[in-house]
Backbone as a ProteinNet text record, in pm:
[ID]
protein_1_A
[PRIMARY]
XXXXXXXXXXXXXXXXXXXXXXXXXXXXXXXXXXXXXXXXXXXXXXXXXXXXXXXXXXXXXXXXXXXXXXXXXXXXXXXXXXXXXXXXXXXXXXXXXXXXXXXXXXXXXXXXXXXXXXXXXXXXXXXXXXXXXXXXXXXXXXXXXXXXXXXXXXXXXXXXXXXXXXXXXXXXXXXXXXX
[TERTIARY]
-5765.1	-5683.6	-5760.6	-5800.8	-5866.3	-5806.1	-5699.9	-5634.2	-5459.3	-5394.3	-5279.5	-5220.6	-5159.4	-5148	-5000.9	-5011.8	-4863.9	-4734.9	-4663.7	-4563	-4442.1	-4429.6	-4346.9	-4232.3	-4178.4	-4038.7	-3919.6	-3870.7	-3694.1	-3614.5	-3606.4	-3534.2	-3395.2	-3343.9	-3124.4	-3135.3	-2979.5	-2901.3	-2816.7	-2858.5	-2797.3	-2652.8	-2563.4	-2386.2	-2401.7	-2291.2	-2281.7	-2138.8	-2107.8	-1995.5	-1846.1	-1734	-1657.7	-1579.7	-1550.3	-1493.2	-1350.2	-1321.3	-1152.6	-1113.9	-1083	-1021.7	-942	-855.5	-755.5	-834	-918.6	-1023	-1066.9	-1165	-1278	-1161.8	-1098.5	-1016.2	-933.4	-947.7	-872.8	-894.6	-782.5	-827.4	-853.5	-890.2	-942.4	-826.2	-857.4	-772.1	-799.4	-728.4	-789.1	-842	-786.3	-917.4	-1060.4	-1052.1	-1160.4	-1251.7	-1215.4	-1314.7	-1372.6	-1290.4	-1339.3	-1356.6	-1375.4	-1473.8	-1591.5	-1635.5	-1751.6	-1838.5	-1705.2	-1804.2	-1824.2	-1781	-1803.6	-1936	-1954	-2098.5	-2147.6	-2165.7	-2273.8	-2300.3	-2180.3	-2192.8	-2300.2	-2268.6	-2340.3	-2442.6	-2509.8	-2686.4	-2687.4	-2670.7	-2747.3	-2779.5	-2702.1	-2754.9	-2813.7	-2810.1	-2943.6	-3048.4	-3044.7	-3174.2	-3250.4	-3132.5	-3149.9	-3228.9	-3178.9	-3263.4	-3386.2	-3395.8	-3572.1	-3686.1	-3612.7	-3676.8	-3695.7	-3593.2	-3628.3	-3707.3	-3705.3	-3855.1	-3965.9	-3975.7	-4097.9	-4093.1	-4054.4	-4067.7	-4133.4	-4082.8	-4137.3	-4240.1	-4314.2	-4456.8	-4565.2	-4511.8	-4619.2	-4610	-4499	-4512.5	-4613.7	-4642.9	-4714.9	-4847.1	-4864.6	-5007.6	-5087	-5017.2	-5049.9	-5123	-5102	-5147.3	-5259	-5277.8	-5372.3	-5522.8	-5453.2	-5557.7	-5668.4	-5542.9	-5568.9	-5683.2	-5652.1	-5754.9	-5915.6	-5852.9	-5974.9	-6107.2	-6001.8	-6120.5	-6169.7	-6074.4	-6168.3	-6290.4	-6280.4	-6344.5	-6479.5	-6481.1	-6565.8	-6660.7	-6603.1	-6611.4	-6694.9	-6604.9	-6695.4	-6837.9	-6839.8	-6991.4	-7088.6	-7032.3	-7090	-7179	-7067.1	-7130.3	-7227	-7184.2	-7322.9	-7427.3	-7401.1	-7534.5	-7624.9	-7577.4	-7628.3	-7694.2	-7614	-7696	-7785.5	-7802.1	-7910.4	-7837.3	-7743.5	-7686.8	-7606	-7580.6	-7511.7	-7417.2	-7262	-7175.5	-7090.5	-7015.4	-6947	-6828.2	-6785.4	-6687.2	-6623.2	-6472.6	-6408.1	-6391.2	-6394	-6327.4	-6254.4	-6153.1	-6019.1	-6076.4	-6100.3	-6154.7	-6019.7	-5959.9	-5834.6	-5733.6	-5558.3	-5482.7	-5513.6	-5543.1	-5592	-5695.3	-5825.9	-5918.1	-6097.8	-6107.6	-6180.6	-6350.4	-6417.3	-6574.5	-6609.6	-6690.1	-6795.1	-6906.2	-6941.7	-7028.1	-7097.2	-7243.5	-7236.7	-7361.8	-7321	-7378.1	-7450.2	-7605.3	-7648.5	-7696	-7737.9	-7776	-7679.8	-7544.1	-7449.9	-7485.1	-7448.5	-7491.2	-7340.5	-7318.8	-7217.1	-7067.7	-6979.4	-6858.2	-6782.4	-6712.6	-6608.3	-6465.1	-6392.2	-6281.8	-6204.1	-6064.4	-6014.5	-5893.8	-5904.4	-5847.3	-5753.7	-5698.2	-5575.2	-5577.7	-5488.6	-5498.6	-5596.2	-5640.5	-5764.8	-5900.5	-5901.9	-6007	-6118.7	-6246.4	-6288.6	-6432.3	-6434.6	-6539.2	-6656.7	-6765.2	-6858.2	-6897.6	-6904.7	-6923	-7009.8	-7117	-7181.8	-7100.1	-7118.7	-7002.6	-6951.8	-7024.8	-6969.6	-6854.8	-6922.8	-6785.9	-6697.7	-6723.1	-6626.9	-6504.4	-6576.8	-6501.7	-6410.2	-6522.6	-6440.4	-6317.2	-6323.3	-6235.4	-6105.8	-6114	-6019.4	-5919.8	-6048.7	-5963.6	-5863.4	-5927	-5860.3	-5707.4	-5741.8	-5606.6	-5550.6	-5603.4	-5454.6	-5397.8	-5462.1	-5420.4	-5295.7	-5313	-5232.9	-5086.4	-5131.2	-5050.7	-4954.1	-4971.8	-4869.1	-4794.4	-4892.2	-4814	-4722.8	-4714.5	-4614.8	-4513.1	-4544.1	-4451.1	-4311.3	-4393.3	-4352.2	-4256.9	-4322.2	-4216.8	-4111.6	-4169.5	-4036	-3902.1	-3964.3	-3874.4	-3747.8	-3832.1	-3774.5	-3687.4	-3710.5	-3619.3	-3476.6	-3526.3	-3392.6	-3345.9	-3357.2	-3285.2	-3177.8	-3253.4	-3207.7	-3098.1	-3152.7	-3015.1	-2939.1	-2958.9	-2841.7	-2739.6	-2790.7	-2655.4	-2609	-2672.4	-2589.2	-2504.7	-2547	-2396.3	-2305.2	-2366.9	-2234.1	-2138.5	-2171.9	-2115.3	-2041.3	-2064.1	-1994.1	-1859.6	-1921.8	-1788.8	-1682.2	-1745.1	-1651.1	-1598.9	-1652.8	-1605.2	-1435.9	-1500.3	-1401.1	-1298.2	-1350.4	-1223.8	-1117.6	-1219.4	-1083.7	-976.3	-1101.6	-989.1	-903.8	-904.2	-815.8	-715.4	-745.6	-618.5	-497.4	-588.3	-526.9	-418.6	-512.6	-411	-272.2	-326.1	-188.2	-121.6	-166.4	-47.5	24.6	-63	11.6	153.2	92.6	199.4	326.2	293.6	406.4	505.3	434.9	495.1	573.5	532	572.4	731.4	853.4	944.3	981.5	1078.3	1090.5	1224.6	1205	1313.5	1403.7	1395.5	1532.5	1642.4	1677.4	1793.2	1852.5
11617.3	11734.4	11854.1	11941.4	12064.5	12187.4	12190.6	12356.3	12333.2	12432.2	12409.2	12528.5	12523.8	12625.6	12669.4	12814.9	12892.8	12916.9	12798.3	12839.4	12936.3	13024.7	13163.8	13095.7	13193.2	13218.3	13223.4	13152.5	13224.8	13301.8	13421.9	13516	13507.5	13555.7	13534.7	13634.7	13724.1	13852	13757.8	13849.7	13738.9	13802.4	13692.5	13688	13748.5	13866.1	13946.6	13921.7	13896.5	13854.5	13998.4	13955.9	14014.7	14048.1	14158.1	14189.1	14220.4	14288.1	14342.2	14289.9	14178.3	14106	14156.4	14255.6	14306.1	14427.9	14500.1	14594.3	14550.3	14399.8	14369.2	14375.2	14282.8	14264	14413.7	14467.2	14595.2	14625	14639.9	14624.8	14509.2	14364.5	14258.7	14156	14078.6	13934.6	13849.8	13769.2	13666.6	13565.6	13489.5	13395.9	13491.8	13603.5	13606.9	13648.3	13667.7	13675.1	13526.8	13431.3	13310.3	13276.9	13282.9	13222.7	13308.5	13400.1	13463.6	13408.5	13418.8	13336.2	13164	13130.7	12988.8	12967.3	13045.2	13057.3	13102.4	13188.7	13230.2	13100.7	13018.8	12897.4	12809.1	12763.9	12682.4	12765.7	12894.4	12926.4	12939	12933.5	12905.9	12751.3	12696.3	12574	12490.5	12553.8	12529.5	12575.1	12665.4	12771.6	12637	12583.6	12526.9	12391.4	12340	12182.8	12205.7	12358.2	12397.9	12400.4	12482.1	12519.6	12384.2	12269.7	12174.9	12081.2	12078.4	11973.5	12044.8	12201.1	12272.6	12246.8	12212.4	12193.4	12039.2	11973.9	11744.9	11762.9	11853.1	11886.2	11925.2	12019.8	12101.3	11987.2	11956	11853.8	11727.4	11694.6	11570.1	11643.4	11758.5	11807.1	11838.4	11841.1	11878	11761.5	11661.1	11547.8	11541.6	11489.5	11507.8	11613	11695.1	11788.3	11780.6	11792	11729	11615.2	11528.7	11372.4	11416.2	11482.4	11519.4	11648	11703.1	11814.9	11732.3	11649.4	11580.4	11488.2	11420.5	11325.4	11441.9	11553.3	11649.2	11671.9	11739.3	11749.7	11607.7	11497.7	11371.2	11364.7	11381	11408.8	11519.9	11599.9	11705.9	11679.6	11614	11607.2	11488.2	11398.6	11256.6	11315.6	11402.7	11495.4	11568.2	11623.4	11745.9	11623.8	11511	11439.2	11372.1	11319.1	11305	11097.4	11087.1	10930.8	10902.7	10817.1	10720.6	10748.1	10687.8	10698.8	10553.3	10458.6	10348.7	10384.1	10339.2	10338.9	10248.1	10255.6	10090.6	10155.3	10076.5	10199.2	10072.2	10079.7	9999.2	9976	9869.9	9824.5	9792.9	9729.3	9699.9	9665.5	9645.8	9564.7	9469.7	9553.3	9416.2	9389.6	9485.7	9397.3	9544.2	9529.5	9651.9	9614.5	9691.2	9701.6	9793	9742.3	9863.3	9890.6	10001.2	10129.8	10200.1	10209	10286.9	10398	10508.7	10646.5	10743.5	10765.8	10821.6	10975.7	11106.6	11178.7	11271.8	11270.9	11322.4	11478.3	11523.3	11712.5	11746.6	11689.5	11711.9	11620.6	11648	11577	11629.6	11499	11548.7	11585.5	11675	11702.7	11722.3	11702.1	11688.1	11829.8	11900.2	12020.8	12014.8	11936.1	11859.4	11890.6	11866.2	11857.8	11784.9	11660.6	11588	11633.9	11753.7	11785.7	11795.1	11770.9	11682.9	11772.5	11829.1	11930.3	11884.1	11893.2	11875.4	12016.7	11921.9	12113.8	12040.6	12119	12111.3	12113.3	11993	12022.7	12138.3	12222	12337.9	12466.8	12429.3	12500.2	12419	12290.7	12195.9	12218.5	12227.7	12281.8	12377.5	12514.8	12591.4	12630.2	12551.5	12507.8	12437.2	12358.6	12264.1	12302.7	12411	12516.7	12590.9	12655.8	12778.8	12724.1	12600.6	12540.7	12489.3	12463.6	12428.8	12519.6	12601.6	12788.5	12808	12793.7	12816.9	12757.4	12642	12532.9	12572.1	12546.8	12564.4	12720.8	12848.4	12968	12929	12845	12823.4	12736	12682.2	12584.2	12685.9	12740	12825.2	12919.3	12991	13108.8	12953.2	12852.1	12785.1	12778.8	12703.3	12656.8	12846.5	12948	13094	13113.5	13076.2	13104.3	13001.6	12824.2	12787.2	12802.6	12855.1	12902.4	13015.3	13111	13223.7	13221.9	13080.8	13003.1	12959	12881.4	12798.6	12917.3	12991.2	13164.6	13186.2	13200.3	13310.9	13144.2	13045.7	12914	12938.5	12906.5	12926.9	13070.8	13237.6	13303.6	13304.4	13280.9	13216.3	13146.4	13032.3	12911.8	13002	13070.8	13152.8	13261.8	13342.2	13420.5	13328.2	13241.4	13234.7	13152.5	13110	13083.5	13177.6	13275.1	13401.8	13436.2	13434.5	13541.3	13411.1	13325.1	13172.1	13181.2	13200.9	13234.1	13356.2	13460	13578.7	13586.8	13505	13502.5	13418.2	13308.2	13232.2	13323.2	13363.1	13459.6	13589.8	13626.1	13700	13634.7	13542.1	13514.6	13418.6	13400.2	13348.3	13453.6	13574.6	13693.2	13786.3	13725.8	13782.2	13809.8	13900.3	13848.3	13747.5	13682.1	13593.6	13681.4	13669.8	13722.3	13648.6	13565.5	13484.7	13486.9	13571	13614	13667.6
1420	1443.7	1392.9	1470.4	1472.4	1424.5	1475.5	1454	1478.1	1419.3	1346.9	1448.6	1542.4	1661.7	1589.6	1500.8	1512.1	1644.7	1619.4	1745.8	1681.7	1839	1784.9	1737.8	1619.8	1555.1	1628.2	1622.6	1700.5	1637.8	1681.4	1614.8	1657.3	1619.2	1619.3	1481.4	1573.7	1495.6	1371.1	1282	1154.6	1175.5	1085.7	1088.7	1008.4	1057.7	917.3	889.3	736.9	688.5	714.2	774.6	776.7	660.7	587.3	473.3	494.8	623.4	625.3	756.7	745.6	925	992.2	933.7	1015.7	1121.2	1016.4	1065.1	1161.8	1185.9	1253.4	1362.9	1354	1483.8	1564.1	1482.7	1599	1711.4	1755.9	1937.8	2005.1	1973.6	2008.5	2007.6	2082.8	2053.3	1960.6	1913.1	1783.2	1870.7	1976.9	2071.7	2111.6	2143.6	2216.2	2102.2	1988.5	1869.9	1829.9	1829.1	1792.4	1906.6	2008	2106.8	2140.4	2089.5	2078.9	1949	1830.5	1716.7	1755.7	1832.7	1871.8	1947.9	2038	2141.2	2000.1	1948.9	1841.7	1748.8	1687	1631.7	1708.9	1798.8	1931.3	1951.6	1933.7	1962.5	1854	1721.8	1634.9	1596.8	1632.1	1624.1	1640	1772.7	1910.7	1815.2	1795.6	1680.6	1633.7	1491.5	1414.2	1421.3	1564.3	1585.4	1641.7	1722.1	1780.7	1617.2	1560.3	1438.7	1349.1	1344.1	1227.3	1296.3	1473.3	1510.6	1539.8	1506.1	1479.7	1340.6	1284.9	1124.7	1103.6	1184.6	1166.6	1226.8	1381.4	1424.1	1309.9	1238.7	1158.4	1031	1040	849.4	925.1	1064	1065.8	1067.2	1140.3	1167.3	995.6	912.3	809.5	725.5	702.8	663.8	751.1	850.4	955	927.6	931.9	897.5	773.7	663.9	525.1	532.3	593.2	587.3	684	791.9	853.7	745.1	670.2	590.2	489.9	403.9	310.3	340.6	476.2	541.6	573.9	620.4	602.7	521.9	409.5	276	229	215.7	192.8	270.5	353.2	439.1	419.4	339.6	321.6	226	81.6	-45.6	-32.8	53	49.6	133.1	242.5	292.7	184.9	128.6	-43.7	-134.7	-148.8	-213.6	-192	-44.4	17.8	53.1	28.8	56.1	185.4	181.4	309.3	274.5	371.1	326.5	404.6	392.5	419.1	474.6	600.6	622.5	650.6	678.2	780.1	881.5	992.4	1108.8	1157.2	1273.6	1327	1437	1486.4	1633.3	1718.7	1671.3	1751.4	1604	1578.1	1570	1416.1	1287.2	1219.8	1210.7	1268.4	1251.2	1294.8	1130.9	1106	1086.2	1085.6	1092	1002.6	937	835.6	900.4	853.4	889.9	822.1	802.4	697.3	815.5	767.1	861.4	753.1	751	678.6	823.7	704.5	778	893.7	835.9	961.7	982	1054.1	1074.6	1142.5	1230.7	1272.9	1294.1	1342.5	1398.7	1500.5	1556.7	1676.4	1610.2	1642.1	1624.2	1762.9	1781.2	1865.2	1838	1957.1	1927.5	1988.3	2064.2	2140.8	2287.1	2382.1	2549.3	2595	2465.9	2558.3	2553.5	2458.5	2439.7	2293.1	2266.2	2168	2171.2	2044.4	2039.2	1920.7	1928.4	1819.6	1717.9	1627.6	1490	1390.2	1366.5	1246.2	1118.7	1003.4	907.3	826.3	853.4	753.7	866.2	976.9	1070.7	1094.2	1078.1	1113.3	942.3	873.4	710.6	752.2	822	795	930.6	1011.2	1115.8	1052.8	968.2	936.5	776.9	755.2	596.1	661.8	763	815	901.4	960.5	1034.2	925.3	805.2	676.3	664.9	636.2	586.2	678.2	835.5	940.6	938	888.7	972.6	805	693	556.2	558.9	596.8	659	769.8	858.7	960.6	948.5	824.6	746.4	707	603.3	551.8	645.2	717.4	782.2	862.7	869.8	933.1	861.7	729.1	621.8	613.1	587.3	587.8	751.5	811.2	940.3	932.6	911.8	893.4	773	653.9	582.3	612.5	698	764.8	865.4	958.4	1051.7	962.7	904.9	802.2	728.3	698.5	626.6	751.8	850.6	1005.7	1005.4	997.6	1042.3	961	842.8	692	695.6	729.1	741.3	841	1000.7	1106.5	1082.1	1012	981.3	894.4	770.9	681.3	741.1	906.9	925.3	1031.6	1091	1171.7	1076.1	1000.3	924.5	878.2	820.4	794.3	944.9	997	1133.2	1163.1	1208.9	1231.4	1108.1	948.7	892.3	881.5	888.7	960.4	1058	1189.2	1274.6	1248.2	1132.9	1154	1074.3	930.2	888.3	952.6	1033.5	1093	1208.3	1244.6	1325	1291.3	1174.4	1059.5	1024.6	971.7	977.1	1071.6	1194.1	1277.8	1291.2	1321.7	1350.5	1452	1461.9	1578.6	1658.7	1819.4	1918.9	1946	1899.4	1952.3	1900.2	1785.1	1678	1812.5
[MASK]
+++++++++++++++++++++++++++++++++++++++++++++++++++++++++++++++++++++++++++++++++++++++++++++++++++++++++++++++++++++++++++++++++++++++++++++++++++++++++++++++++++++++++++++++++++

Protein backbone atom coordinates (compact mmCIF):
# COMPACT_ATOMS: atom_id res chain seq x y z
CA UNK A 1 0.00 0.00 0.00
CA UNK A 2 1.49 3.19 -1.39
CA UNK A 3 -0.58 6.19 -0.57
CA UNK A 4 -3.35 6.94 1.83
CA UNK A 5 -5.91 8.80 -0.69
CA UNK A 6 -7.89 11.71 1.55
CA UNK A 7 -11.60 11.03 0.78
CA UNK A 8 -13.77 14.29 0.98
CA UNK A 9 -15.60 15.18 4.28
CA UNK A 10 -19.34 15.20 4.42
CA UNK A 11 -20.47 18.24 5.54
CA UNK A 12 -24.21 18.56 7.20
CA UNK A 13 -25.75 21.92 8.90
CA UNK A 14 -25.24 21.19 12.54
CA UNK A 15 -28.68 20.89 14.92
CA UNK A 16 -28.94 23.68 16.61
CA UNK A 17 -30.56 23.10 19.98
CA UNK A 18 -34.02 24.71 20.43
CA UNK A 19 -34.25 26.82 23.66
CA UNK A 20 -38.00 28.30 23.56
CA UNK A 21 -40.42 25.67 21.67
CA UNK A 22 -43.25 27.65 21.76
CA UNK A 23 -41.07 30.38 19.87
CA UNK A 24 -39.52 27.85 17.35
CA UNK A 25 -42.85 26.65 16.49
CA UNK A 26 -44.69 29.87 15.69
CA UNK A 27 -46.53 29.82 12.80
CA UNK A 28 -45.73 26.06 12.08
CA UNK A 29 -47.42 22.85 12.75
CA UNK A 30 -46.09 20.47 15.41
CA UNK A 31 -46.10 17.43 12.57
CA UNK A 32 -44.54 19.29 10.01
CA UNK A 33 -41.69 20.29 12.41
CA UNK A 34 -41.08 16.74 13.41
CA UNK A 35 -41.18 15.49 10.11
CA UNK A 36 -38.58 17.82 8.92
CA UNK A 37 -36.55 16.92 12.10
CA UNK A 38 -37.16 13.30 11.09
CA UNK A 39 -35.64 13.60 7.35
CA UNK A 40 -32.81 15.58 9.12
CA UNK A 41 -32.61 12.52 11.72
CA UNK A 42 -32.50 10.02 8.63
CA UNK A 43 -29.53 12.29 6.63
CA UNK A 44 -27.60 12.42 9.34
CA UNK A 45 -27.43 9.13 9.78
CA UNK A 46 -26.93 8.32 6.45
CA UNK A 47 -23.90 10.89 7.28
CA UNK A 48 -22.96 8.75 10.05
CA UNK A 49 -22.60 5.11 8.42
CA UNK A 50 -20.66 6.94 5.12
CA UNK A 51 -18.29 8.48 7.62
CA UNK A 52 -17.78 5.29 10.11
CA UNK A 53 -16.89 2.91 6.83
CA UNK A 54 -14.61 5.84 5.76
CA UNK A 55 -13.37 5.44 9.17
CA UNK A 56 -12.85 0.91 8.99
CA UNK A 57 -11.06 1.94 5.17
CA UNK A 58 -8.50 4.30 6.64
CA UNK A 59 -8.13 2.21 10.15
CA UNK A 60 -7.16 -0.91 7.66
CA UNK A 61 -4.97 1.24 5.25
CA UNK A 62 -3.09 2.31 8.22
CA UNK A 63 -1.54 -0.85 9.49
CA UNK A 64 -0.73 -1.63 5.96
CA UNK A 65 1.16 1.16 5.39
CA UNK A 66 2.84 0.96 8.76
CA UNK A 67 4.31 -2.71 7.81
CA UNK A 68 5.16 -1.61 4.32
CA UNK A 69 7.55 1.56 5.76
CA UNK A 70 9.20 -0.49 8.33
CA UNK A 71 9.86 -3.32 5.79
CA UNK A 72 11.56 -0.25 3.95
CA UNK A 73 13.34 1.09 6.59
CA UNK A 74 14.50 -2.61 7.40
CA UNK A 75 16.14 -2.60 3.90
CA UNK A 76 17.49 0.44 4.21
CA UNK A 77 19.42 -0.16 7.46
CA UNK A 78 20.81 -3.81 6.18
CA UNK A 79 21.67 -1.77 2.84
CA UNK A 80 23.90 1.05 5.19
CA UNK A 81 25.28 -1.84 6.78
CA UNK A 82 26.27 -3.49 3.94
CA UNK A 83 24.13 -7.18 4.95
CA UNK A 84 21.51 -9.48 3.64
CA UNK A 85 18.39 -9.60 4.92
CA UNK A 86 15.98 -13.10 5.44
CA UNK A 87 12.77 -13.33 4.71
CA UNK A 88 9.61 -15.87 4.74
CA UNK A 89 7.48 -15.11 2.00
CA UNK A 90 3.79 -17.23 1.56
CA UNK A 91 3.75 -19.34 -1.58
CA UNK A 92 0.37 -20.60 -1.16
CA UNK A 93 -2.03 -21.63 2.11
CA UNK A 94 0.46 -22.77 4.96
CA UNK A 95 3.28 -23.10 3.33
CA UNK A 96 6.24 -20.50 3.25
CA UNK A 97 9.86 -20.12 1.66
CA UNK A 98 12.92 -18.32 2.86
CA UNK A 99 14.76 -15.80 1.10
CA UNK A 100 17.44 -14.11 1.78
CA UNK A 101 17.98 -10.76 -0.69
CA UNK A 102 21.18 -8.91 -0.37
CA UNK A 103 21.86 -5.51 -2.20
CA UNK A 104 18.11 -4.17 -2.64
CA UNK A 105 17.95 -0.43 -4.26
CA UNK A 106 14.63 -0.55 -4.89
CA UNK A 107 10.86 -1.91 -4.37
CA UNK A 108 7.43 -2.40 -5.78
CA UNK A 109 4.67 -0.71 -4.11
CA UNK A 110 1.23 -1.02 -5.14
CA UNK A 111 -0.60 2.28 -5.36
CA UNK A 112 -3.94 0.54 -5.96
CA UNK A 113 -6.36 0.11 -9.31
CA UNK A 114 -3.95 -2.67 -10.22
CA UNK A 115 -1.28 -0.66 -10.39
CA UNK A 116 2.44 -1.48 -9.01
CA UNK A 117 5.21 1.03 -9.18
CA UNK A 118 9.04 0.61 -8.49
CA UNK A 119 10.98 3.31 -6.05
CA UNK A 120 14.36 3.46 -4.94
CA UNK A 121 14.18 3.00 -1.04
CA UNK A 122 14.48 6.30 0.13
CA UNK A 123 11.45 7.64 -2.13
CA UNK A 124 9.88 4.62 -1.51
CA UNK A 125 10.43 5.95 2.55
CA UNK A 126 9.47 8.95 1.71
CA UNK A 127 6.27 7.85 -0.23
CA UNK A 128 5.11 5.69 2.57
CA UNK A 129 6.00 8.58 5.59
CA UNK A 130 4.10 10.99 3.76
CA UNK A 131 0.91 8.47 3.12
CA UNK A 132 1.06 7.79 7.11
CA UNK A 133 1.08 11.48 7.66
CA UNK A 134 -2.12 11.44 5.23
CA UNK A 135 -3.87 8.65 6.02
CA UNK A 136 -3.76 9.46 10.50
CA UNK A 137 -4.75 13.38 9.36
CA UNK A 138 -7.81 11.69 7.64
CA UNK A 139 -8.36 9.60 10.53
CA UNK A 140 -8.47 12.23 12.43
CA UNK A 141 -10.71 14.85 10.61
CA UNK A 142 -12.94 11.53 10.37
CA UNK A 143 -13.07 10.64 14.00
CA UNK A 144 -13.89 15.06 14.24
CA UNK A 145 -16.79 14.84 11.71
CA UNK A 146 -18.60 11.81 13.43
CA UNK A 147 -18.28 13.32 16.56
CA UNK A 148 -19.80 16.35 14.89
CA UNK A 149 -22.72 13.91 13.36
CA UNK A 150 -23.21 12.21 16.56
CA UNK A 151 -24.21 16.09 18.52
CA UNK A 152 -26.44 17.16 15.23
CA UNK A 153 -28.28 13.25 16.15
CA UNK A 154 -28.27 13.80 19.97
CA UNK A 155 -29.61 17.53 19.61
CA UNK A 156 -32.24 16.31 16.93
CA UNK A 157 -33.53 13.49 19.26
CA UNK A 158 -33.55 16.25 22.27
CA UNK A 159 -35.03 18.67 19.97
CA UNK A 160 -37.89 16.63 18.82
CA UNK A 161 -38.44 15.45 21.96
CA UNK A 162 -39.20 18.79 23.37
CA UNK A 163 -41.51 19.85 20.56
CA UNK A 164 -43.44 16.14 20.81
CA UNK A 165 -43.81 17.18 24.63
CA UNK A 166 -44.98 20.56 24.02
CA UNK A 167 -47.34 19.51 21.76
CA UNK A 168 -48.81 17.02 24.08
CA UNK A 169 -49.00 19.61 26.82
CA UNK A 170 -50.44 21.80 24.96
CA UNK A 171 -53.09 19.78 23.86
CA UNK A 172 -53.82 18.48 27.31
CA UNK A 173 -54.33 22.02 28.04
CA UNK A 174 -56.31 22.61 25.56
CA UNK A 175 -60.00 23.32 26.40
CA UNK A 176 -62.25 20.59 25.25
CA UNK A 177 -65.73 21.58 22.98
CA UNK A 178 -67.82 19.26 23.86
CA UNK A 179 -69.04 20.92 27.29
Amino acid sequence: MATAEAEPLIQAPVAQYIKDVAEYLQGRSTDEVLQTMSRNLSAYSSIEAELLQQKARMMGKIPDIKKSLAIVELLQRKQDEGQSAVFDFSLAEQVYAKAKVEQVTTVNLWLGANVMLEYPLDEANNLLSTSLENATKSLKDINTQIDYIKDSITTTQVNQARVYNYDVVQRKNKPTEDK
